[in-house]
C-alpha positions, 0 to 999 in steps of 0.5 A: 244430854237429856231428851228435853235438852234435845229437842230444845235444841232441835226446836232451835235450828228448826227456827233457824231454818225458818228464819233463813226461809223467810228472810231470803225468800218471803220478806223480797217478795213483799213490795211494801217493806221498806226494810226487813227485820235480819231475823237470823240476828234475833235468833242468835242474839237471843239464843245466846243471850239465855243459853250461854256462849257456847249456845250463841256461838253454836247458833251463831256459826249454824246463821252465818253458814246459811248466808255463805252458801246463799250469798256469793262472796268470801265464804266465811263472812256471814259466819264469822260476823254471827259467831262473835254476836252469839259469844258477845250476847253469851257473856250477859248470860247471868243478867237474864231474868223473865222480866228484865228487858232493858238490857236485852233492849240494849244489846239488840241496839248494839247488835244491829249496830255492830253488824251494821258496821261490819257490813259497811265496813267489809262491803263497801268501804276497803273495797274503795265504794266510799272514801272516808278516810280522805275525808276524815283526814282532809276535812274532819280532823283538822277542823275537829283538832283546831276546834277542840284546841280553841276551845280547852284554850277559851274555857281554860282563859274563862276559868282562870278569869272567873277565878281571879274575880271570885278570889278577889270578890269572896276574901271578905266573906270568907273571913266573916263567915270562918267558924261560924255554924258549924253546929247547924251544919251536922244537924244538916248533915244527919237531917239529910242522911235520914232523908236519903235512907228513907227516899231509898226506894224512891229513888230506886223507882226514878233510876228504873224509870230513867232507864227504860225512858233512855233505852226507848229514846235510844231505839228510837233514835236509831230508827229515825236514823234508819229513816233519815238513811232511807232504810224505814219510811218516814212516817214510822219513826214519826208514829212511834216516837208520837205513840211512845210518848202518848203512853209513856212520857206526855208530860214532855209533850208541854214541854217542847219549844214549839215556837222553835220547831216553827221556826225551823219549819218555816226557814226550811219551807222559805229555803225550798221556795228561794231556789225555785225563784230563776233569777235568785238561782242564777244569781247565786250559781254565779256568786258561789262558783270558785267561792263556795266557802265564802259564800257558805260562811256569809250565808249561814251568818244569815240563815244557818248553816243546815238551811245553807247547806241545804240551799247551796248543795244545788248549785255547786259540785265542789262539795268538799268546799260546801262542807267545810264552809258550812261547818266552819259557817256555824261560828260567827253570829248566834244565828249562825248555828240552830244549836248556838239559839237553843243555847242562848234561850236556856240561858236567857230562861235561867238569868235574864240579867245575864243575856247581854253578857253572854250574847257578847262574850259568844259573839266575841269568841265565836267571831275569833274561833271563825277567823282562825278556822278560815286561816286554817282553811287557807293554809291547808289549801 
């Protein structure tokens, strides 16, 4: 080992003792941090992420170990959790280039994740804080099965229904057209093979674009879910989102439904403002006592169900029942569900002939898939 390896690696755990200083001893004293940067991650993810597994792994045991003998607890749960960050961020070793950052901007995104479940995991759910297998397995998955069932079982009837019609429809035309331009086909063909050979490195550039827009999107998703879990201030995912797109991406800025995203601020706004009124909040605690997810369904039908949800939460502690009412809520009418809305305008911008037909067929099928999921309410009650 050479004296440059050395010092490098003497620079390294000089950091690592920085890091550790800073995070456990600066950074909680500083009242306007929201959230704090886990700068021990950083270090081992990119430690292994250029120097290799063995690197990551050596890095990764040296962070852990200082968050044992700082934090009580099982010794050994720091450590272990960083050891197999440093291994996983070794394996990219061979990807790493100067100049190449989508792919670290990846693994940091998976890393905060990973080492986020494992602190949710290990800290709070086995030792009984949170109930989610009651959950999942009482609310989640039974509604989810039925779901999924019900609807391989419409797409399967739909297809089978649109194939027997175009069978039926095309027999004619197939047997007209049968052997016909076949010359004019191959010129096609060998036209668009030159094409692509020559749009090659256009395509190239739309792929790297692709993929810094989907990486950006992704980060940022994750920290409006940090904001939406109160971890980061609301105003930062908001002028970061705003910021990326002045820079990168405003074109998509001519492109949003504002008329939507005003309608969805204005029910909200209503929403607020009706549980504030006494009589309509006495009127509706009593409606919704011992009827919660009847009275959920019926009020998303009106509403939708997230606006519902939200107004209902204050005035009943049966969550369990607001849960499942407001879920199986999003069924029934096109106003049921945000997402139905959203649906039924791309489709209405693609065919407008096609509005009525579609507007039926949703409406018949969701209305079946509403009463077969209360059935099953029933039943499992």
């Amino acid at each position: 080992m050479n004296n440059g390896k050395i010092k490098q690696i003497l620079l390294n755990i000089l950091l690592i003792l920085l890091a550790f200083t800073v995070q456990n001893c600066v950074f909680p004293l500083l009242p306007f941090l929201a959230a704090t940067p886990n700068l021990l991650l950083i270090l081992t993810f990119s430690f292994g992420f250029i120097h290799g597994r063995n690197a990551g792994m050596f890095y990764g045991f040296l962070s852990g170990l200082l968050l044992d003998l700082f934090y009580s607890g099982p010794f050994g749960f720091y450590t272990l959790i960083y050891v197999y960050i440093g291994y996983f961020n070794g394996i990219f070793t061979k990807y790493y280039y100067e100049d190449y950052i989508t792919l670290p901007l990846i693994l940091s995104v998976l890393n905060g994740l990973w080492y986020s479940l494992y602190i949710y995991v290990f800290r709070f759910l086995i030792r009984g804080r949170l109930n989610l297998p009651y959950y999942f397995l009482k609310i989640m998955l039974p509604y989810t099965v039925c779901a999924f069932a019900l609807l391989m079982a419409w797409i399967g009837l739909a297809s089978m229904v649109r194939k027997r019609k175009l069978s039926h429809d095309g027999k004619t035309e197939i047997k007209q057209n049968k052997g016909l331009d076949s010359a004019e086909d191959k010129a096609s063909t060998k036209r668009q093979k030159d094409s692509l050979g020559a749009s090659g490195s256009k395509w190239e550039r739309k792929d790297a674009e692709w993929i810094e827009k989907f990486t950006a999107y992704l980060i940022l998703f994750v920290i409006s879910l940090l904001a939406v879990s109160h971890i980061l201030p609301y105003g930062v995912p908001f002028a970061l989102v705003f910021l990326y797109l002045l820079l990168r991406d405003r074109k998509i800025l001519t492109q949003v439904d504002y008329s939507l995203l005003c309608i969805f601020i204005a029910l909200f706004i209503f929403i607020g403002n009706l549980g504030r009124i006494p009589a309509f909040s006495q009127l509706l605690s009593d409606i919704l006592t011992g009827r919660e997810v009847v009275t959920s369904v019926i009020a998303s039908q009106i509403m939708s169900n997230v606006p519902a949800a939200i107004l209902l939460s204050g005035f009943t502690d049966h969550i369990r029942e607001l849960v499942i009412g407001t879920n199986l809520g999003g069924l029934g009418t096109l106003i049921a569900s945000m997402a139905s809305l959203i649906s039924f305008k791309y489709v209405a911008k693609e065919d407008r002939s096609f509005r009525g037909r579609y507007f039926l067929e949703f409406t018949v099928a969701n209305v079946i898939f509403l009463f077969i999921m209360l059935l099953l309410y029933h039943l499992l009650s």
